[in-house]
N, CA, C and O atoms as CSV, one atom per row, in Angstrom:
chain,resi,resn,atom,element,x,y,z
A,1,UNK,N,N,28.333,64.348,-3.700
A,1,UNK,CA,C,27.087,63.639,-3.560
A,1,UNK,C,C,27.188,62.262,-4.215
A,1,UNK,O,O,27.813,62.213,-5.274
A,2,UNK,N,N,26.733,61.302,-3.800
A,2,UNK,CA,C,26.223,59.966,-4.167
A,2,UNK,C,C,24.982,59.861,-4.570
A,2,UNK,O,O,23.905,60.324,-4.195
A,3,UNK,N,N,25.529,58.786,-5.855
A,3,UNK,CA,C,24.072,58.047,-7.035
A,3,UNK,C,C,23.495,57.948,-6.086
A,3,UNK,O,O,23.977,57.677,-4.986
A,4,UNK,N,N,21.787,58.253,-6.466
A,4,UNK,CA,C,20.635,57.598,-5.569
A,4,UNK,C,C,20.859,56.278,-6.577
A,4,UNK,O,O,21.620,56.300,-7.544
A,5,UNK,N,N,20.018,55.072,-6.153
A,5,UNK,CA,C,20.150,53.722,-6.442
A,5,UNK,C,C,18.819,53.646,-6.684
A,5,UNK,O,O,18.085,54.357,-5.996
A,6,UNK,N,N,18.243,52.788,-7.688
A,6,UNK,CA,C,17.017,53.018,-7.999
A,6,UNK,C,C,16.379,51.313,-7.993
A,6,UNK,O,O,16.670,50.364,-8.720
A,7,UNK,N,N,15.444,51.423,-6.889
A,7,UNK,CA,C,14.613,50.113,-6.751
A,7,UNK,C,C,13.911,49.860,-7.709
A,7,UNK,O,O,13.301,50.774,-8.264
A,8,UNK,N,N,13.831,48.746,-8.085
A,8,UNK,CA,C,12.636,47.609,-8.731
A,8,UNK,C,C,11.465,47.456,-8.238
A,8,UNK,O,O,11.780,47.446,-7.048
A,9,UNK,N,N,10.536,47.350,-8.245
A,9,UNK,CA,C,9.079,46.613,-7.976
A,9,UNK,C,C,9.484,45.265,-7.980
A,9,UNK,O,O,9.918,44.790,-9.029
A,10,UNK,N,N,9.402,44.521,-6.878
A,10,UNK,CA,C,9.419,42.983,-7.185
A,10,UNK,C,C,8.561,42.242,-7.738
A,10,UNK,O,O,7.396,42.457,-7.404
A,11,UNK,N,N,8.752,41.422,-8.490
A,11,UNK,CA,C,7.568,40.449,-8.933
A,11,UNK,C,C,7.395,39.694,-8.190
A,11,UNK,O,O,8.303,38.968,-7.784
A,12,UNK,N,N,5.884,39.603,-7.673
A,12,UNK,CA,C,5.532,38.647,-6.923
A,12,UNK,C,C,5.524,36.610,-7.628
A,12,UNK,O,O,5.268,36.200,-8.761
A,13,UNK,N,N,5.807,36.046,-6.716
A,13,UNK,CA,C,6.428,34.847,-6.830
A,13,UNK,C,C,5.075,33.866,-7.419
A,13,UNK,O,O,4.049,34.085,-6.775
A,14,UNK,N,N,4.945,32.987,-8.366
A,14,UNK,CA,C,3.651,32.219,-8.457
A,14,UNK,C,C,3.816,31.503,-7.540
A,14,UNK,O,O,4.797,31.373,-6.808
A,15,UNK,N,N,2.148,30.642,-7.549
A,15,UNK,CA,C,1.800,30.014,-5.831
A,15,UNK,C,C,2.862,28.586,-6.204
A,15,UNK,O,O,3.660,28.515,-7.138
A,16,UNK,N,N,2.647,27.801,-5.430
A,16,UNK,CA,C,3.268,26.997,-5.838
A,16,UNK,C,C,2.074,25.675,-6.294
A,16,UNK,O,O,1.116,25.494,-5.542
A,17,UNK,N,N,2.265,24.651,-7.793
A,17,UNK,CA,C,1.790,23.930,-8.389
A,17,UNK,C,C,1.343,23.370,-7.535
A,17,UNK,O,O,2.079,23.301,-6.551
A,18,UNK,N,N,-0.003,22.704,-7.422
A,18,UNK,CA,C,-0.568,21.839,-6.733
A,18,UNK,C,C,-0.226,20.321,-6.834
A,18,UNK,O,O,0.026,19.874,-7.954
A,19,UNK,N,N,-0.201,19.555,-5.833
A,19,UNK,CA,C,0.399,18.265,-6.328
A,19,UNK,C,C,-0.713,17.396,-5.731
A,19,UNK,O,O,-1.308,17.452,-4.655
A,20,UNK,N,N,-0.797,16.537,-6.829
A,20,UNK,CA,C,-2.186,15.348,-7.222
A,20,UNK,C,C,-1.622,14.110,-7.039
A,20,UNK,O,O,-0.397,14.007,-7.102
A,21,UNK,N,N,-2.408,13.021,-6.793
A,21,UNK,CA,C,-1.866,11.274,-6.415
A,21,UNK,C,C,-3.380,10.969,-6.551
A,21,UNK,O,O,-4.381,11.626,-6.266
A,22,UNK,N,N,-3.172,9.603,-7.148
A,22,UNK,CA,C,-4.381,8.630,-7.157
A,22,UNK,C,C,-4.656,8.456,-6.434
A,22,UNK,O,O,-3.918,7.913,-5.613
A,23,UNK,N,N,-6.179,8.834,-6.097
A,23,UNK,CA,C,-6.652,7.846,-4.818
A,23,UNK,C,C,-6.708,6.468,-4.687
A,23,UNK,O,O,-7.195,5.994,-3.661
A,24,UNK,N,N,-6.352,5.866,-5.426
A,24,UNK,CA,C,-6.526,4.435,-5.462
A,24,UNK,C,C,-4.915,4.033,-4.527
A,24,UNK,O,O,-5.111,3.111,-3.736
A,25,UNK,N,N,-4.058,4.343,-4.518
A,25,UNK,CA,C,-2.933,4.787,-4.061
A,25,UNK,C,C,-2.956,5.532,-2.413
A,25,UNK,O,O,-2.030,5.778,-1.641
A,26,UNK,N,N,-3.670,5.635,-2.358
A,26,UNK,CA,C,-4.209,6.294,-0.667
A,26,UNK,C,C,-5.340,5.234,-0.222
A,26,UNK,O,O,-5.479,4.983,0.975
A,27,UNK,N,N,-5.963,4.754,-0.979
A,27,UNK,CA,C,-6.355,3.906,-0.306
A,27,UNK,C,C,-5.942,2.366,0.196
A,27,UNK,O,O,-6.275,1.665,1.152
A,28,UNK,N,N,-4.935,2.185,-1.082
A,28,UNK,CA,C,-4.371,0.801,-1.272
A,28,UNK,C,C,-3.612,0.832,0.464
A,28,UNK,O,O,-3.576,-0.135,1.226
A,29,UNK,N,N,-3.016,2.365,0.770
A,29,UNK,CA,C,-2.082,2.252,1.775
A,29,UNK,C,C,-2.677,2.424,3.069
A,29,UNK,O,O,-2.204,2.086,4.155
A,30,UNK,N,N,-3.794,3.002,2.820
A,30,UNK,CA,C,-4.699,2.720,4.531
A,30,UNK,C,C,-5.595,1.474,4.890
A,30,UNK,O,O,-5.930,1.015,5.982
A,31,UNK,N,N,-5.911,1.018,3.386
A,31,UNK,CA,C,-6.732,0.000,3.865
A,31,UNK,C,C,-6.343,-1.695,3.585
A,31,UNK,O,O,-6.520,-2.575,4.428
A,32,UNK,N,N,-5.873,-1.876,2.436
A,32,UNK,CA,C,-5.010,-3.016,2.090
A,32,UNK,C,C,-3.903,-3.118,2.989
A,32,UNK,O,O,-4.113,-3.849,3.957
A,33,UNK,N,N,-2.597,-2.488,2.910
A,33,UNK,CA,C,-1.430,-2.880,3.648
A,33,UNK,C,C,-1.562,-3.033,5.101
A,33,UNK,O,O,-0.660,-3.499,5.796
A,34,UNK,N,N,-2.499,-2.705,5.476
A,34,UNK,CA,C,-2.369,-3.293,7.277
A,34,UNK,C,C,-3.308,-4.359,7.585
A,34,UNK,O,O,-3.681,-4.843,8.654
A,35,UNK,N,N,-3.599,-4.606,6.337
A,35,UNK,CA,C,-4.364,-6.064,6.287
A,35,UNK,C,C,-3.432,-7.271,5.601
A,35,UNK,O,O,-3.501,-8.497,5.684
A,36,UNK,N,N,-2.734,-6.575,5.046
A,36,UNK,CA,C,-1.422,-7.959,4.285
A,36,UNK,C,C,-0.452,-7.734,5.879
A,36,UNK,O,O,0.006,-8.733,6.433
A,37,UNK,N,N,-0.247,-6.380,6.450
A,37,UNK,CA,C,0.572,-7.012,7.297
A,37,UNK,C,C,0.265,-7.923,8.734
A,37,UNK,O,O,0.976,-8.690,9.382
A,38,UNK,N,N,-0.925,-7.522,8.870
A,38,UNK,CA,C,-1.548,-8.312,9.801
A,38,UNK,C,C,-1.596,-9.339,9.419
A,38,UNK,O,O,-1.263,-10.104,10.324
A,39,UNK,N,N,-1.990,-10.184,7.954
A,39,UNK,CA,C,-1.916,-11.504,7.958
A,39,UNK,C,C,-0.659,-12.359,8.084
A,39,UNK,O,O,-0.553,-13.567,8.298
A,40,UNK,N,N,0.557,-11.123,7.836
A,40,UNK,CA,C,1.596,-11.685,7.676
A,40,UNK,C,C,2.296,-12.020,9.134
A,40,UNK,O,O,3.135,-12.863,9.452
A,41,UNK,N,N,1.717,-11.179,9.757
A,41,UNK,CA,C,1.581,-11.488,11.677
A,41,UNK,C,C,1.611,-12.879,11.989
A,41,UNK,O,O,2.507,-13.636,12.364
A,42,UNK,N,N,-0.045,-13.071,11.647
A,42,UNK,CA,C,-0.723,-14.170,12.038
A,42,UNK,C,C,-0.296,-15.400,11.410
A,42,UNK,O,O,-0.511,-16.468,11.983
A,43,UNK,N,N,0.253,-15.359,10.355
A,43,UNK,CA,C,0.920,-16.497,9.768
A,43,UNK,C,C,2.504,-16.925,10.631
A,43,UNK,O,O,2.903,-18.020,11.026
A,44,UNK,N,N,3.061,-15.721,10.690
A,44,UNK,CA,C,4.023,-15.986,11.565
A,44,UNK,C,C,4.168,-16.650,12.845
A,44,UNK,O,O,5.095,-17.403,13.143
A,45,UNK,N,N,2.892,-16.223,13.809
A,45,UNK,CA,C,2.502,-16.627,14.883
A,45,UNK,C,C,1.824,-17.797,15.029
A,45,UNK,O,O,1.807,-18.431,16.084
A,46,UNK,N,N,1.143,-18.188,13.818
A,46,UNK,CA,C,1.066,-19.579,13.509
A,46,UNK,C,C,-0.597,-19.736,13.874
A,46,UNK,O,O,-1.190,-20.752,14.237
A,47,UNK,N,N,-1.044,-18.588,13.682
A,47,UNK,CA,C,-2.959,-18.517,14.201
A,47,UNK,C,C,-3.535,-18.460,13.028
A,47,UNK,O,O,-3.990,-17.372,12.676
A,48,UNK,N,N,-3.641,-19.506,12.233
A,48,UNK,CA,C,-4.086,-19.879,10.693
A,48,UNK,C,C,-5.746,-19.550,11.067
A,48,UNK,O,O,-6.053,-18.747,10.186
A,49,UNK,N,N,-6.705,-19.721,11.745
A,49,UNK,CA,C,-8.318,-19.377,11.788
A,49,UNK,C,C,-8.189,-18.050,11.950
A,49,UNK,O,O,-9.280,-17.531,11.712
A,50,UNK,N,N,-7.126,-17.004,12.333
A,50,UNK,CA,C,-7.178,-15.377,12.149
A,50,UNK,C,C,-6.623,-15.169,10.912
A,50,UNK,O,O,-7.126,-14.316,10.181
A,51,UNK,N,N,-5.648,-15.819,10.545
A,51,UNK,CA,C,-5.509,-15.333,9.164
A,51,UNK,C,C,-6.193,-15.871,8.057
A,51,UNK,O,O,-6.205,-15.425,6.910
A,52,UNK,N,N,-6.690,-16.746,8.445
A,52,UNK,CA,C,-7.965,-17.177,7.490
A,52,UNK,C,C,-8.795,-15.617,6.845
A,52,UNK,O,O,-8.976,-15.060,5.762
A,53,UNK,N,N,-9.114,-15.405,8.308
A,53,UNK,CA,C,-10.865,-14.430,8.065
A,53,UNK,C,C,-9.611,-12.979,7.495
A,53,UNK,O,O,-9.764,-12.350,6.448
A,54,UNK,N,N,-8.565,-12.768,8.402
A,54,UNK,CA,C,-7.724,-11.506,7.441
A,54,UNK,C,C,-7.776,-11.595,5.647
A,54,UNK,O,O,-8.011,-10.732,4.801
A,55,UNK,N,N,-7.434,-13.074,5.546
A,55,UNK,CA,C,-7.098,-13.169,3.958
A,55,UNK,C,C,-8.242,-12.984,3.484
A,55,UNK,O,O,-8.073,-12.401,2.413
A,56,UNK,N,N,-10.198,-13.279,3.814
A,56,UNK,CA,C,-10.893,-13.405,3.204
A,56,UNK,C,C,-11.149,-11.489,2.827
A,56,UNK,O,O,-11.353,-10.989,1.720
A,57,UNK,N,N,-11.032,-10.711,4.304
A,57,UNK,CA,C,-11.006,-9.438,4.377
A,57,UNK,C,C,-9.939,-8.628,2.998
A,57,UNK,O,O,-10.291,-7.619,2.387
A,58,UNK,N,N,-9.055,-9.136,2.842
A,58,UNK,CA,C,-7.871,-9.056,2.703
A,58,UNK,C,C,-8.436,-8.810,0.519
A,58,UNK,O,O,-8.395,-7.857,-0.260
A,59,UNK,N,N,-8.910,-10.379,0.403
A,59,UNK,CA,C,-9.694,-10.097,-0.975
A,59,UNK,C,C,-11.164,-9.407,-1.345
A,59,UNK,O,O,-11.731,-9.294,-2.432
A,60,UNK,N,N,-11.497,-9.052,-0.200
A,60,UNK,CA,C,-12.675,-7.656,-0.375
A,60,UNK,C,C,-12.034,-6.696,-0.743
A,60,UNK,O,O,-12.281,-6.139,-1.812
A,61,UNK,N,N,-11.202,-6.359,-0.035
A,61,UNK,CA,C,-10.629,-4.834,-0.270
A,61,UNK,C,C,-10.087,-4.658,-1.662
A,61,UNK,O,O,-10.095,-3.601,-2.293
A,62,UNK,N,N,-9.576,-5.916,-2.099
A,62,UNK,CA,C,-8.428,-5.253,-3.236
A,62,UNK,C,C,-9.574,-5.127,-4.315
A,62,UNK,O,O,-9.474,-4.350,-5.265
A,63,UNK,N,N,-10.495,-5.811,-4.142
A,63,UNK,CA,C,-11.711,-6.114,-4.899
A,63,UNK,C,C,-12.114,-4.340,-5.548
A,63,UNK,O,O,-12.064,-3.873,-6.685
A,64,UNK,N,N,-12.447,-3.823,-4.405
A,64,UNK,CA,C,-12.702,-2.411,-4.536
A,64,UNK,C,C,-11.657,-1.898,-4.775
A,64,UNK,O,O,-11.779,-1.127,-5.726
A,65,UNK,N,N,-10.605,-1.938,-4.360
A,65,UNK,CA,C,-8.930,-1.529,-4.721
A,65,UNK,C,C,-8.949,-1.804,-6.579
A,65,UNK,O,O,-9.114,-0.794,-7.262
A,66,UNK,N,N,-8.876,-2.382,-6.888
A,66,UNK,CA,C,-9.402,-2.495,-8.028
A,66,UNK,C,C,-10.451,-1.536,-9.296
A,66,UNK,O,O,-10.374,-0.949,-10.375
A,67,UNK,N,N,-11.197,-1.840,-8.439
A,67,UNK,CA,C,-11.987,-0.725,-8.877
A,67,UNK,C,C,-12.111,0.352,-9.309
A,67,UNK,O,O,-12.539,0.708,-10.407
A,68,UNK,N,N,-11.545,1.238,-8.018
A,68,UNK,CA,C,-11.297,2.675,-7.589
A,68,UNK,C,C,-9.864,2.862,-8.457
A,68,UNK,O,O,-9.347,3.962,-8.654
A,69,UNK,N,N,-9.331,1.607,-8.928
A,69,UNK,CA,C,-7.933,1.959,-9.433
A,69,UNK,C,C,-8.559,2.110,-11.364
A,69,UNK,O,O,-7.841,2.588,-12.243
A,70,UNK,N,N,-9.439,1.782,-11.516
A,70,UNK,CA,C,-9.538,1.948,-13.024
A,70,UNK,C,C,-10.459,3.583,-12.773
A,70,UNK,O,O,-10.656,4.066,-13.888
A,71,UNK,N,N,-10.745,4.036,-12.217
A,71,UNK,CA,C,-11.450,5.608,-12.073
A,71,UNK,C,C,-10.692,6.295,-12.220
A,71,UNK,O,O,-11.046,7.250,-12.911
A,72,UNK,N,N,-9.219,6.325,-11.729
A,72,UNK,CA,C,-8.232,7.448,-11.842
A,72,UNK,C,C,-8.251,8.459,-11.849
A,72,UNK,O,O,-7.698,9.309,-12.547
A,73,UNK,N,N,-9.539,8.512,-10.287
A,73,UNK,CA,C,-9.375,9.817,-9.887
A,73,UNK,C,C,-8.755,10.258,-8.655
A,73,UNK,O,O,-8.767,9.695,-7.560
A,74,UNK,N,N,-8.119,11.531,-9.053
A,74,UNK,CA,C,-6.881,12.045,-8.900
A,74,UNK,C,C,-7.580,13.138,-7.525
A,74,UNK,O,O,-8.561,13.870,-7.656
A,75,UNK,N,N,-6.754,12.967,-6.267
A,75,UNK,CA,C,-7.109,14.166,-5.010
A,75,UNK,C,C,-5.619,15.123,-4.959
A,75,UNK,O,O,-4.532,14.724,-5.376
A,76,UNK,N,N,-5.826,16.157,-4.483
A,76,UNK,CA,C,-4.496,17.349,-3.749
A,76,UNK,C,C,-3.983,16.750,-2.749
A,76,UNK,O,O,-4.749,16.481,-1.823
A,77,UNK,N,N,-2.960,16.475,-2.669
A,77,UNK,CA,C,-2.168,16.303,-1.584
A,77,UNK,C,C,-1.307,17.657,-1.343
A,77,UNK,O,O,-0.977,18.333,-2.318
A,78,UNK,N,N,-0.927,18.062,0.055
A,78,UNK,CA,C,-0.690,18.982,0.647
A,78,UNK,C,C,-1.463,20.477,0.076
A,78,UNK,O,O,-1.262,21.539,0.664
């Protein structure tokens, strides 16, 4: 006859850590950067009265970018 082999109970695995990012950082990248790159378009293309009104757009945002960046509050990502 052959050893019976004797199982373990597995320990179940912890979840996995949640992972956090500034929102100021999610916003900088949806709402600022396609406004610096658009101006950087329009400068290229040489349409200075569109990149005018981009750049004025351009210092609203960071304005609040700013802002939202001294709150440091923190969302879940994935």
């Amino acid at each position: 006859m052959s050893k019976k082999r004797r199982t373990r109970d597995k320990e179940s695995q912890k979840k996995a850590k949640p992972r956090y990012t500034n929102y100021a950082h999610i916003f900088y990248k949806e709402e600022v950067a396609p406004l610096e790159r658009a101006y950087k378009r329009a400068l290229l293309g040489e349409q200075y009265k569109e990149a005018e009104d981009i750049f004025m757009k351009i210092r609203e945002v960071k304005k609040k970018h700013r802002t939202i960046l001294m709150r440091k509050q923190f969302v879940k990502i994935k």
